[in-house]
MARBA-3410 file (N, C-alpha, C, O; in Angstrom, 1 decimal):
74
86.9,130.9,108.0,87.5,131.7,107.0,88.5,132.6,107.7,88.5,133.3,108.7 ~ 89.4,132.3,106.8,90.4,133.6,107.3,90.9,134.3,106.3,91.1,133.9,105.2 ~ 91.1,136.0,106.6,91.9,137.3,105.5,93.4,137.5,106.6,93.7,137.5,107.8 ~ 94.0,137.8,105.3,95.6,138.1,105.9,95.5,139.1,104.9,94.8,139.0,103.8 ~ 96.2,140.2,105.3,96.7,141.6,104.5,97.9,141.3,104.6,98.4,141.6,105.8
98.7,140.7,103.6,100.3,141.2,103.5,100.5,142.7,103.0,100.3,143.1,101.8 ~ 100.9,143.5,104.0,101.8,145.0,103.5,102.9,145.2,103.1,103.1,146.4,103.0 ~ 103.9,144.5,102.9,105.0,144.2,102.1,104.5,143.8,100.7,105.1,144.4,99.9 ~ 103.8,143.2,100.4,103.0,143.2,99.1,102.3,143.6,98.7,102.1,143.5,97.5 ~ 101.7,144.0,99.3,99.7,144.5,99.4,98.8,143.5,98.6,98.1,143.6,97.7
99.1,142.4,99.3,98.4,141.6,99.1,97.6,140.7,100.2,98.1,140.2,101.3 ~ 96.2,140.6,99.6,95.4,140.3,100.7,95.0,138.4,100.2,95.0,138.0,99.0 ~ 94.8,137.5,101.2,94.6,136.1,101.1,93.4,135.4,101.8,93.5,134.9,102.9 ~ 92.4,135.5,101.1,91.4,135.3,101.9,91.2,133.2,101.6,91.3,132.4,100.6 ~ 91.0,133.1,103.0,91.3,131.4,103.2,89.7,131.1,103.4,89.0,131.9,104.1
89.0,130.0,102.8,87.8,129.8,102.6,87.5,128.3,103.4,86.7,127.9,104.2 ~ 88.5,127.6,102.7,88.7,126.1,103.2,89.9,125.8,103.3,90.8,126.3,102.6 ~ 90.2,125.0,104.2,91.5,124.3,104.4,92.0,123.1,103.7,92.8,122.2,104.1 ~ 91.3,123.1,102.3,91.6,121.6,101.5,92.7,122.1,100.8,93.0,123.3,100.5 ~ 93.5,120.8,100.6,94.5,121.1,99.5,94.4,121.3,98.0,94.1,120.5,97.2
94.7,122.6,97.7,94.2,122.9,96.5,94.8,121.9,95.4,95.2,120.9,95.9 ~ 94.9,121.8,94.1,94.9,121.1,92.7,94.8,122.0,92.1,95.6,121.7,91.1 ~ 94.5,122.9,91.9,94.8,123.7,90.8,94.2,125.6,91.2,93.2,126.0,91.8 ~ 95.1,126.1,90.5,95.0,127.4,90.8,94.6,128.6,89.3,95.4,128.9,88.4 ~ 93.6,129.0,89.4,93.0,130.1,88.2,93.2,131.4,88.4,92.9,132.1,89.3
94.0,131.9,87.0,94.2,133.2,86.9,92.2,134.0,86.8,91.7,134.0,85.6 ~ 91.4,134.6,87.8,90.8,135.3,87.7,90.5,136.9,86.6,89.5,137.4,86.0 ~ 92.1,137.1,86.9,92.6,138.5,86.3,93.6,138.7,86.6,94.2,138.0,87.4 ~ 94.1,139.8,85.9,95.9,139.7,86.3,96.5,139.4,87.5,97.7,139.3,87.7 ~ 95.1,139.3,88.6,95.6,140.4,89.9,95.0,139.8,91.1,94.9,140.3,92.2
94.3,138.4,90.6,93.3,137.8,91.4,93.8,136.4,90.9,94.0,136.0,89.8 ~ 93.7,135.7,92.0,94.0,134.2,91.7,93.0,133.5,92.7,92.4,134.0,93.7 ~ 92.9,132.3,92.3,91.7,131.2,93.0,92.0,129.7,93.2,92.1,128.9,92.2 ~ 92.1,129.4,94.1,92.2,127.5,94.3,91.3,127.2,94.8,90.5,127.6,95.7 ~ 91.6,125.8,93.9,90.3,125.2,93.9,90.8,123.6,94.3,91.8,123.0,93.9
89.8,123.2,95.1,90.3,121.7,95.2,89.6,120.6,94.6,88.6,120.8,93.9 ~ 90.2,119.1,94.9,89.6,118.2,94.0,88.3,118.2,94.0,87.8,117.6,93.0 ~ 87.6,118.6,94.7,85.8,118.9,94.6,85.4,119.6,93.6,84.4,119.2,92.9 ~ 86.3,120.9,93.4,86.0,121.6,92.8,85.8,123.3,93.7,85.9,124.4,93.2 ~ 85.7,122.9,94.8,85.5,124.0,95.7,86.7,125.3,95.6,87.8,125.1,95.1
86.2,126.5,96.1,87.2,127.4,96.2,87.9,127.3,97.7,87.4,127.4,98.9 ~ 89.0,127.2,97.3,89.9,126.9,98.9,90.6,128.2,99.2,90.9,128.1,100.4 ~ 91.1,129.5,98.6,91.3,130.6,98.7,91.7,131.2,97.8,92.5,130.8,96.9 ~ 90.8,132.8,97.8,91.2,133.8,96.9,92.5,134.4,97.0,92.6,134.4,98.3 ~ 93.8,135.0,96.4,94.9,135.8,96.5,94.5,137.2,95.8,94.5,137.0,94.6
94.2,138.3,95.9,94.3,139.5,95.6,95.7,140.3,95.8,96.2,140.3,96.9 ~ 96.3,140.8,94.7,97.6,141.3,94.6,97.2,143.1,94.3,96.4,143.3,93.3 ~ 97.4,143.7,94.7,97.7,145.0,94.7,96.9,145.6,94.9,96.6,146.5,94.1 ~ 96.2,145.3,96.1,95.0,145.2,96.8,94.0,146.7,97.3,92.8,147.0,97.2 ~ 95.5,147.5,98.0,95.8,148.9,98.0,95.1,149.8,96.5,94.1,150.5,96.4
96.3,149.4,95.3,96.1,150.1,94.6,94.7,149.7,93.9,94.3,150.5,93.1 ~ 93.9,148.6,94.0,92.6,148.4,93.7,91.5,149.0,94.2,90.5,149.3,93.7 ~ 91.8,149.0,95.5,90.8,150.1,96.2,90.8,151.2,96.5,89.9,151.6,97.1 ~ 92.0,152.0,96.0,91.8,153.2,95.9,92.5,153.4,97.2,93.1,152.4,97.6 ~ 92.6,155.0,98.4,93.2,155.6,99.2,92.3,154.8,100.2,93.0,154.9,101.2
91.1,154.0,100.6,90.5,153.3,100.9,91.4,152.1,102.2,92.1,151.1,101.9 ~ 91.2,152.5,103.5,91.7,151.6,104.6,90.9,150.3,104.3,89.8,150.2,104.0 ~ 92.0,149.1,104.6,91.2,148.3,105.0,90.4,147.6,106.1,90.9,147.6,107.2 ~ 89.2,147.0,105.8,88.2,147.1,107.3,87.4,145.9,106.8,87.0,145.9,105.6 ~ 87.3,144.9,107.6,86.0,144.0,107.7,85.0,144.6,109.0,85.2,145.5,109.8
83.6,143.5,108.6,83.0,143.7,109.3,82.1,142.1,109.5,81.6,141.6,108.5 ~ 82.0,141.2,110.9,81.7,140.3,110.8,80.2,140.7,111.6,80.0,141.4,112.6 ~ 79.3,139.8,110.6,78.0,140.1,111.1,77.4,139.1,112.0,78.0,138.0,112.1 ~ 76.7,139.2,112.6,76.3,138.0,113.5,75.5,137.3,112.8,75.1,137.6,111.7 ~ 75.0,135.7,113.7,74.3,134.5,112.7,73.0,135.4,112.7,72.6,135.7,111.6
72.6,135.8,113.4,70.8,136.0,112.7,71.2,137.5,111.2,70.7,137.9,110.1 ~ 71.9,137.8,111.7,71.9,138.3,110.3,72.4,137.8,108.9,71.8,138.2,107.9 ~ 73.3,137.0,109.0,73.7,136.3,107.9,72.5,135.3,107.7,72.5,135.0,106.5 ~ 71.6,134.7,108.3,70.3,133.8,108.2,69.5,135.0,107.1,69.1,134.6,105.9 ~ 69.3,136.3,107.4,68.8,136.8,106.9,68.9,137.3,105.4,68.1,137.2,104.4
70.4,137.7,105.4,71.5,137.8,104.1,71.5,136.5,103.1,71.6,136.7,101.8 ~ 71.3,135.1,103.6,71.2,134.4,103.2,70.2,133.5,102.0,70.3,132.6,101.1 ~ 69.1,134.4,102.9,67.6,134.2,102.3,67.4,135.2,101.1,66.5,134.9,100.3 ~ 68.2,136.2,101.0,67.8,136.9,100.0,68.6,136.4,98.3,68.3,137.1,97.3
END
């Protein structure tokens, strides 16, 4: 998985799979989604990313495998 924050747009691209998408869904005005011939989601587009979250930096946080085992199970 990969996230890109464009700041020239404030928009953020979060990449899930690397398949070629087929079709792309309006979410909401402000959120888009591809999807490939599986049907799978191949990446989300979030547009005005900033002003959705408010004065709010942006920050990930990657958890390690025994915790996502855990996260998982729930």
């Amino acid at each position: 998985m990969k996230i890109k924050y464009f700041e020239d747009t404030d928009t953020i691209l979060i990449t899930l799979l690397s398949h070629e998408p087929v079709e792309t869904q309006d979410w909401d005005e402000n959120t888009l989604v591809d999807i490939d011939q599986q049907g799978n989601i191949c990446s989300i587009t979030i547009e005005h990313a900033q002003a959705r979250m408010g004065d709010t930096d942006l920050h990930f946080e990657r958890l390690e495998r025994s915790s996502q085992k855990i996260l998982a199970g729930c």
